[in-house]
C-alpha positions in Angstrom: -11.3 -8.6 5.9 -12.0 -9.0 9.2 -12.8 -6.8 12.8 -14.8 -8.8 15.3 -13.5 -6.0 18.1 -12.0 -2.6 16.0 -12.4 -0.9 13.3 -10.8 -1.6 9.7 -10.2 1.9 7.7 -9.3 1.8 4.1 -8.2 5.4 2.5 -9.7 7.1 -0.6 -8.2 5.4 -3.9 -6.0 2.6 -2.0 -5.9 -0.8 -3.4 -6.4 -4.1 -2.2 -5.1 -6.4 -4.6 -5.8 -10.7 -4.5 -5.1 -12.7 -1.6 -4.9 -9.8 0.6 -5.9 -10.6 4.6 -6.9 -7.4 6.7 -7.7 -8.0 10.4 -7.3 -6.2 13.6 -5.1 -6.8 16.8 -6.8 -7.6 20.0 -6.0 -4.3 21.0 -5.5 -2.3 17.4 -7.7 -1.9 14.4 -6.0 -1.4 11.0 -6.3 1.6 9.3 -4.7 2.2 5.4 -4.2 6.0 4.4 -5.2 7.4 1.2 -3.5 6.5 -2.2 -2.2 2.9 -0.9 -0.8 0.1 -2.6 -1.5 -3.1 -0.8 -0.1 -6.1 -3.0 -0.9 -9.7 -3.6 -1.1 -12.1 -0.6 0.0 -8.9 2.1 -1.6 -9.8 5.4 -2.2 -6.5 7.7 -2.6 -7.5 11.5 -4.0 -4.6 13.6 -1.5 -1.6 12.2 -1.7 1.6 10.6 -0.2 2.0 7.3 0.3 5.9 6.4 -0.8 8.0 3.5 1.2 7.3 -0.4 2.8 3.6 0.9 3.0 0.7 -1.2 3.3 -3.1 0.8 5.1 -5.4 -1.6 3.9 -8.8 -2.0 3.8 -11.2 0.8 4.8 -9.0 3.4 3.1 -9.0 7.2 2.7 -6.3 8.8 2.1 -7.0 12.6 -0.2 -5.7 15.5 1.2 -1.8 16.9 3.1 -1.2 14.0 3.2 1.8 12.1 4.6 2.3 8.9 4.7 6.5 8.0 4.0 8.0 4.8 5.2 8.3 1.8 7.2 4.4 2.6 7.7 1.2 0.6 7.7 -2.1 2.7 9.8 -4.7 0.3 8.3 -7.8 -0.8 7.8 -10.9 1.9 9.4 -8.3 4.3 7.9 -9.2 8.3 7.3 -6.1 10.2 6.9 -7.3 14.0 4.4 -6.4 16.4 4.8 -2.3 17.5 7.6 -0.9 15.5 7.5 2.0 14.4 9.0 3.3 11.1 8.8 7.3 10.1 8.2 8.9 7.2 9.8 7.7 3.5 11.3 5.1 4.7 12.3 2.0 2.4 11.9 -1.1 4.8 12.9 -4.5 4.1 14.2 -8.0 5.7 13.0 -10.2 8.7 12.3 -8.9 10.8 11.8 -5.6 9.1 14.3 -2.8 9.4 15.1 0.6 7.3 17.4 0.0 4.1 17.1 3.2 2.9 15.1 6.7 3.0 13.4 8.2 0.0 10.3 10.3 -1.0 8.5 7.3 -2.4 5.1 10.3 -2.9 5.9 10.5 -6.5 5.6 6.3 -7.2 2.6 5.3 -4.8 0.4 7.8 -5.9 1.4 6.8 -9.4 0.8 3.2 -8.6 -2.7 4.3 -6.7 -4.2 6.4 -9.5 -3.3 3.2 -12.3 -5.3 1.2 -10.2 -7.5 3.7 -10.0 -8.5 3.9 -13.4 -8.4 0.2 -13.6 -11.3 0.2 -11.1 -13.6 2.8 -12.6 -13.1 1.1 -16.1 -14.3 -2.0 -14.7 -17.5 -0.5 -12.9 -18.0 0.9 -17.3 -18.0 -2.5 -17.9 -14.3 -2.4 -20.0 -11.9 -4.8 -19.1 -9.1 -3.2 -20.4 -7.3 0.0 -20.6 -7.6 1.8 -23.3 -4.8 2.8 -26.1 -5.1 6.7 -24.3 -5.4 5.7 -21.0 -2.3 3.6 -21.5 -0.4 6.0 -23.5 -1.7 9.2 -20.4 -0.3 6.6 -17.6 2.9 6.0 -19.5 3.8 9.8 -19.7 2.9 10.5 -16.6 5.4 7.1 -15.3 8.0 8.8 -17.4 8.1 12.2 -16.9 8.1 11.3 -12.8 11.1 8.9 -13.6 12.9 12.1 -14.9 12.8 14.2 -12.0 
């Protein structure tokens, strides 16, 4: 990470997973909302990514744009510089355009809270989840697939 000019804001329980790059634009800082999934290799360059979204792995995500809540950015997807995308919307290609429109809530916050508990094992010193954690996350997966 990196803000020689703005600010960088990362929400309550959001990931950052390996390889990530977060900077700011020359005239934006990047701020993540709460619950986030930001994947492997993602680079963030001065945007604002809403509450509940999930960036898939290898996307970019350029200065001015901003991605709404509740969305899911598709792997090595290329979101150019001030587009704007509302709301639970499923956002793919290059450059990046809407595919699709869905209440991703359920999923990302899902995705956040694993993460989550991943985190706060490994401040216990436990490396792994344990056998009821697992089976917890597992219900929780499936009874969210069901509805």
């Amino acid at each position: 990470m990196r803000a020689e000019m703005h600010e960088i804001k990362i929400g309550a329980r959001t990931n950052i997973q390996d390889f990530v790059m977060v900077h700011v634009g020359s005239t934006t800082p990047t701020i993540v909302g709460d619950d986030c999934s930001i994947t492997h290799h993602v680079t963030l360059h001065g945007c604002e990514i809403g509450d509940q979204c999930l960036i898939g792995i290898n996307a970019t995500i350029m200065d001015g744009a901003k991605i709404g809540a509740n969305s899911i950015i598709a792997g090595h997807t290329i979101v150019n510089e001030n587009k704007v995308f509302p709301e639970n919307s499923i956002i793919a290609g290059v450059p990046g355009k809407i595919i699709g429109e869905n209440d991703n809530s359920d999923r990302t916050i899902f995705n956040a809270r694993f993460y989550e508990t991943i985190a706060r094992n490994y401040a216990k010193g436990a490396e792994r989840l344990t056998p009821e954690q697992l089976a917890a996350l597992q219900k929780r997966a499936s009874s969210s697939d069901r509805e």
